[in-house]
N, C-alpha and C positions, 0 to 999 in steps of 0.2 A: 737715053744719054742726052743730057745738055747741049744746047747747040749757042752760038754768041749769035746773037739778033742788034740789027742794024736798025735805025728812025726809029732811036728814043724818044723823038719827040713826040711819040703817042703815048699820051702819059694815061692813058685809059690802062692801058693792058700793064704795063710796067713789068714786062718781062726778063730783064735783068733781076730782077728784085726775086723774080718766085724762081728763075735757075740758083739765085744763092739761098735762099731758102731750104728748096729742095736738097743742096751742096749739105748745108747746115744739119739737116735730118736724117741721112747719109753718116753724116761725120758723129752725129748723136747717138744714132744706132750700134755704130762699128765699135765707140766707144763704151755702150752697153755691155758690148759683146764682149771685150779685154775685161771691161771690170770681171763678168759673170765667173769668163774663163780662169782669170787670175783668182778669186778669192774661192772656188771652187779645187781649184786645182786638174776640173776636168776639160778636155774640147770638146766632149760629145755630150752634151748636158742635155738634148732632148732627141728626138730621131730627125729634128728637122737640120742639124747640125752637119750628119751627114748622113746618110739614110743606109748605105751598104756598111759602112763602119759601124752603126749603131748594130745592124745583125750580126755582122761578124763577132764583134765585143760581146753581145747578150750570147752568144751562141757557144762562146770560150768560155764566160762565167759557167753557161750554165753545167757543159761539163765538167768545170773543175769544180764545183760543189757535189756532182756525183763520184769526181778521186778524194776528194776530203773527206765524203762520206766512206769509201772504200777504204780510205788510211785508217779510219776509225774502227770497223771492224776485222780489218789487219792486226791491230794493236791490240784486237779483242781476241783473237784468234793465237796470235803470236803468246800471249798472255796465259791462255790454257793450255798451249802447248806444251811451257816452259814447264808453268806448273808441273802438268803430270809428268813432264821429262824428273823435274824435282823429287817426284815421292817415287816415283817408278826406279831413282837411284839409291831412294834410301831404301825401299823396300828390298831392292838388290842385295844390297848390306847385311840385311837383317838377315836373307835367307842366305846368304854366304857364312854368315855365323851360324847357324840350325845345319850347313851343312858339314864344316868343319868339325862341330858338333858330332855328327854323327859319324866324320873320318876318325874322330877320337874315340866315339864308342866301339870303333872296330877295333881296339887294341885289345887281346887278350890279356893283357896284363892288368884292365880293372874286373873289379867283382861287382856282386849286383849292386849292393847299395850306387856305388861309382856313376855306374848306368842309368839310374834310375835318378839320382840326381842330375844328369847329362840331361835326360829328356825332359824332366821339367823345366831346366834353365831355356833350353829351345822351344820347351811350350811357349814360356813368355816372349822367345821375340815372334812365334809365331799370332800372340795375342796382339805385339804391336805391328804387325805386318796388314794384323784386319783395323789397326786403330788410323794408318797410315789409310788404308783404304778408306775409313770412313771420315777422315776430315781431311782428305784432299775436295775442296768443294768450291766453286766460282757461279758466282752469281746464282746461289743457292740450287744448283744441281749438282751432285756428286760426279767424280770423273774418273774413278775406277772402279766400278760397282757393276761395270758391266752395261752398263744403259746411255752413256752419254754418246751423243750425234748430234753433232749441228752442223749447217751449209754457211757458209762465210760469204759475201761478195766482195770479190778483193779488185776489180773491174769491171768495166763497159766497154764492149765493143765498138766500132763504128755506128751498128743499129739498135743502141743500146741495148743488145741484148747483153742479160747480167752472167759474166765470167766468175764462176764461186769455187773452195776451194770446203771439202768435207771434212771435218775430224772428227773419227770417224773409233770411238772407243768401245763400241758396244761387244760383249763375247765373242761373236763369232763374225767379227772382221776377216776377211779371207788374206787380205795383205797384213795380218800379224804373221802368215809363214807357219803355223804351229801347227804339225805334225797331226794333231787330235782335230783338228779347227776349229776347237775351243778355247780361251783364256778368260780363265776365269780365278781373279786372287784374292775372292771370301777367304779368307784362311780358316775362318769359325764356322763355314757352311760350305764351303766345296768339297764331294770326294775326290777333283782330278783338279787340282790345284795347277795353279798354270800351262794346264792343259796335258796334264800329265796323268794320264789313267790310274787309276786306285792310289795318286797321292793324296794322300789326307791330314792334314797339317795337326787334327784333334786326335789324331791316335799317340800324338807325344805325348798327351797327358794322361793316356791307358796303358803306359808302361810301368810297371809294377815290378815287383820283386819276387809275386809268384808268375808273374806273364812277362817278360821282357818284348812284347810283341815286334814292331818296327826295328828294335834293338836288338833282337836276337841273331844270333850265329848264323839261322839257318835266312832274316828277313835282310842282316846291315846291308848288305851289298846290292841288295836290290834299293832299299833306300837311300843309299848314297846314290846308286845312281840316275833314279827318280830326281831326287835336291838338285843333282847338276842339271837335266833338262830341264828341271824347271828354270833353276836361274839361266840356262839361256836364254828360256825362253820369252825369260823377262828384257833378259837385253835385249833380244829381238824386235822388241814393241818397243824400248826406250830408243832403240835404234832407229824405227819406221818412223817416230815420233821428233826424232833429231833432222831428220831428213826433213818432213815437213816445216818443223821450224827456222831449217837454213832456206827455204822456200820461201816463206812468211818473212822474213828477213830481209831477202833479194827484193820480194814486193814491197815493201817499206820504202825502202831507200829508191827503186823505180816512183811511184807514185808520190812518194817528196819532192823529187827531181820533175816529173811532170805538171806537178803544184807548181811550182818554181818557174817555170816554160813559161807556163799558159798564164799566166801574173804578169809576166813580159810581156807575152804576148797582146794581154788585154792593155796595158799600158803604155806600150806603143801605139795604139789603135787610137786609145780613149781620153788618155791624161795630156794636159796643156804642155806646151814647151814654154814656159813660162820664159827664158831670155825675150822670143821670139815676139808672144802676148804683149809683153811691156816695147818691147818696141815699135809694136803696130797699133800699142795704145798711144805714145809720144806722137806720133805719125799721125793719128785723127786725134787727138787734140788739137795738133799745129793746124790740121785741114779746120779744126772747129771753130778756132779763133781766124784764121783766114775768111771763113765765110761770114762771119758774122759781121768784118768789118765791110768786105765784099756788098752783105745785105745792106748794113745802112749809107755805104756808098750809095746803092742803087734805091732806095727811098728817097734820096737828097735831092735828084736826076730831077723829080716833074717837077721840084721845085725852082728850077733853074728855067724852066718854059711857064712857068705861071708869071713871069716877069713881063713876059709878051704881051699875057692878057689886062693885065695891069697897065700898063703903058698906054 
């Protein structure tokens, strides 16, 4: 700190002069320091700024590029959910028609041709039930064919260890609920069609006029009531798969929300208060021009004792 020094007449040392100098370089620095802060827009522009706020700040970024990255595969997640929630309702449909379908071939009041047109027509929506199944596809894996699984990281703990969330489509998923433990809706290659023992969705097209097979007197009733467990059994899984996606959902909007936090939070810590900068830039200006004239005051000084010598 500056001290005021007394017998200027020792014009050797001229220690007024180097306290306003010093004042001067002081007030050039501080003024460094507003410009940086102001045209930057941050306070913490290097660790020397403040040294616990620069960790804190880097330590906030860095987890929030691991919930940004987590939103991202939320969004990826949420994404194939919906999907197969999608085809898993129209697939519903189609076999709600196949099964009506076959509540009309119970009426004794058609003859064979009747029937046997009956089950061709449910052949085809059982042909589009395998068409459903094979262009539902995301990121070129199919998603109801029985084989899709993938883990999600939808968080990060306190030790970063990674919180993931499974969907989990493959056959013999134990939380689809299905009776068989199977689901499986080839319609063109499964015998137990969504999980439903000796359903077989290609025997509609082996009904004939000398075989009424699946359509017969002695088979309707068992195949009606096949068709219904089936389509529960699809709702089942559209169900599991809803559940999960209001899941995926709640996680969305949480880790938006703590994107949003920790944005603050880092901006509180890191970014200028710019009123405050421009103020305490005005503030060492005035110090600037103060000292300067302060210095060449104190330059003038030996001149005033060199008159001594002179005389």
């Amino acid at each position: 700190m500056p001290f005021a020094i007394g017998g200027n007449s020792r014009i050797r040392t001229n220690i007024p002069a180097e306290n306003a100098y010093n004042s001067l370089e002081i007030s050039n620095r501080n003024i460094s320091l507003r410009q940086l802060r102001l045209s930057t827009g941050k306070r913490i522009n290097n660790p020397g700024d403040d040294v616990a706020g620069y960790i804190t700040s880097r330590a906030l970024q860095s987890r929030n590029g691991a919930m940004k990255a987590a939103l991202l595969a939320v969004s990826d997640a949420f994404a194939i959910t919906n999907i197969a929630i999608e085809a898993l309702d129209n697939l519903s449909q189609r076999l709600m028609i196949i099964k009506d379908t076959a509540s009309q071939a119970a009426s004794g009041a058609l003859g064979t041709d009747e029937l046997v047109s009956l089950a061709k027509a449910a052949y085809r929506m059982a042909q589009q039930i395998q068409t459903i199944v094979d262009t539902t596809v995301y990121g070129g894996r199919q998603l109801l064919d029985g084989t899709f699984s993938a883990d999600f990281v939808i968080g990060m703990n306190a030790k970063y260890d990674l919180v993931t969330l499974s969907v989990d489509l493959t056959t013999y998923n134990v939380d689809y609920n299905i009776p068989s433990g199977s689901f499986d809706i080839k319609a063109m290659t499964s015998q137990h069609f969504a999980g439903v023992s000796n359903l077989d969705l290609t025997s509609l097209n082996a009904v004939s006029s000398t075989d009424l097979g699946i359509f017969s007197t002695t088979q309707i009733n068992l195949t009606i009531q096949s068709l219904n467990q089936a389509l529960q059994n699809v709702n089942k899984v559209a169900s599991l798969l809803g559940g999960i996606s209001n899941r995926l959902s709640s996680q969305e909007d949480l880790l938006k929300a703590q994107i949003t936090n920790y944005n603050a939070a880092i901006s509180r810590i890191e970014d200028a208060d710019v009123a405050l900068e421009q103020l305490e830039l005005i503030k060492a200006q005035f110090l600037q021009q103060a000292s300067l004239i302060s210095l060449a005051q104190a330059n003038a000084n030996p001149q005033a004792f060199l008159q001594l010598i002179r005389g």
